[in-house]
C-alpha positions in Angstrom: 119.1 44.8 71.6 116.5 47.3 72.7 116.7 49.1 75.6 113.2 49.0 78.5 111.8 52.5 78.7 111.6 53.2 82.4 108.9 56.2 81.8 106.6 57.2 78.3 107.3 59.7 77.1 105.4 62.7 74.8 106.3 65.9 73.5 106.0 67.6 76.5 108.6 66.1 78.3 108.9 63.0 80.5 106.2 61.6 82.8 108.5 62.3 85.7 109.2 65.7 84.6 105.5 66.5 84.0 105.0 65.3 87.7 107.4 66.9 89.4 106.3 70.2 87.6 102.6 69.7 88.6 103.5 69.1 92.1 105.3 72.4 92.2 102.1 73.6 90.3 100.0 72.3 93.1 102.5 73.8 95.4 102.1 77.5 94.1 97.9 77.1 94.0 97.8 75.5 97.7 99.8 78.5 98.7 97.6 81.5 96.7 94.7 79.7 98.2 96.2 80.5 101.7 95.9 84.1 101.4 93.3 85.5 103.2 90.5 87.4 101.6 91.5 91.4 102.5 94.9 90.2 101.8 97.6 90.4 99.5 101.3 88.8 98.8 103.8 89.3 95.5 104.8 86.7 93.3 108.0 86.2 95.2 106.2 85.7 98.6 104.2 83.3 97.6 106.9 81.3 95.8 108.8 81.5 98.9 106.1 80.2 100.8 105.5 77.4 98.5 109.1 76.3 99.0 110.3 78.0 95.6 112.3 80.8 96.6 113.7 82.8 93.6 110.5 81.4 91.2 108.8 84.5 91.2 108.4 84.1 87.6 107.1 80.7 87.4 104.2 82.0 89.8 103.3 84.4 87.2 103.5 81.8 84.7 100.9 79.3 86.6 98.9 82.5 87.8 98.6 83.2 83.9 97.6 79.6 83.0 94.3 79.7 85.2 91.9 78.3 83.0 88.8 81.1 82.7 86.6 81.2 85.5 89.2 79.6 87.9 88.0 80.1 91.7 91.5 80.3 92.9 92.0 84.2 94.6 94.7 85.2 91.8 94.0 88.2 92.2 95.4 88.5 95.7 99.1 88.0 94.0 100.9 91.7 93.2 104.1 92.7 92.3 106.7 93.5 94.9 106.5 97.3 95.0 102.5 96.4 95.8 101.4 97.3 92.2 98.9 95.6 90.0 101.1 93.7 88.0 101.0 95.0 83.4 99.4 92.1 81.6 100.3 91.1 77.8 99.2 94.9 76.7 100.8 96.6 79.2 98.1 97.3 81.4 97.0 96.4 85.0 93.6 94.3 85.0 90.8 96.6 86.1 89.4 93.1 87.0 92.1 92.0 89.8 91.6 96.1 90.7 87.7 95.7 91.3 87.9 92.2 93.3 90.8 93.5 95.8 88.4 96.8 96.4 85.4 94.8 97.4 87.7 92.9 99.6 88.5 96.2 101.9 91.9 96.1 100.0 92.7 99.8 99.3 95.1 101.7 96.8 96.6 104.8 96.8 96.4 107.6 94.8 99.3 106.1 92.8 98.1 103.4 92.0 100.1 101.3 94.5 98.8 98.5 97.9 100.7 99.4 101.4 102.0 96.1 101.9 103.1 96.7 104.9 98.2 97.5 105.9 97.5 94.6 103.9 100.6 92.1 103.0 99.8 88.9 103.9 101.5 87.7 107.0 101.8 83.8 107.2 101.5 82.5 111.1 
């Protein structure tokens, strides 16, 4: 006797499991969206704030999978010490470097953001 599938399923995963994973996608990109322009938060702030404490990595992940031209701020997300995180090469993005200037957000000498000027602070 066969036994009733309860949810299709392709190689991805389960339909459940592909839902719950875009609701903690939309999660993380509701979140980013929050931060004000001027602004910045690290990877771990923001999965905090989205209710995913100790996903740090799995912001960087979604932050990564931004389709090309996205409109979402990502550039307001840094690493914890208030750095530019490396990208695949090794090096910061001049790009996320340029847009967080012309927002008024500045960097020192070193290279690094005083989170503590212009860390986002959630009300």
């Amino acid at each position: 006797m066969k036994r009733a599938r309860t949810a299709s399923r392709d190689p991805r995963g389960s339909t459940d499991a592909r839902t719950a994973r875009d609701e903690l996608v939309q999660r993380i990109l509701a979140t980013v969206d929050s931060i004000p322009k001027g602004s910045v938060a690290s990877y771990g702030q923001v999965a905090r704030e989205a209710g995913l404490p100790r996903h740090a990595r799995l912001v960087g992940r979604v932050l990564r999978e931004l389709p090309t031209g996205s409109k979402l701020a990502w550039h307001r997300v840094v690493n914890a010490a208030g750095r530019i995180s490396p990208r695949a090469d090794g090096t910061p993005s001049p790009e996320q470097h340029r847009r967080l200037e012309r927002e008024g957000v500045h960097f020192e000498p070193n290279g690094r953001i005083d989170l503590a000027r212009f860390g986002w602070r959630p009300k």
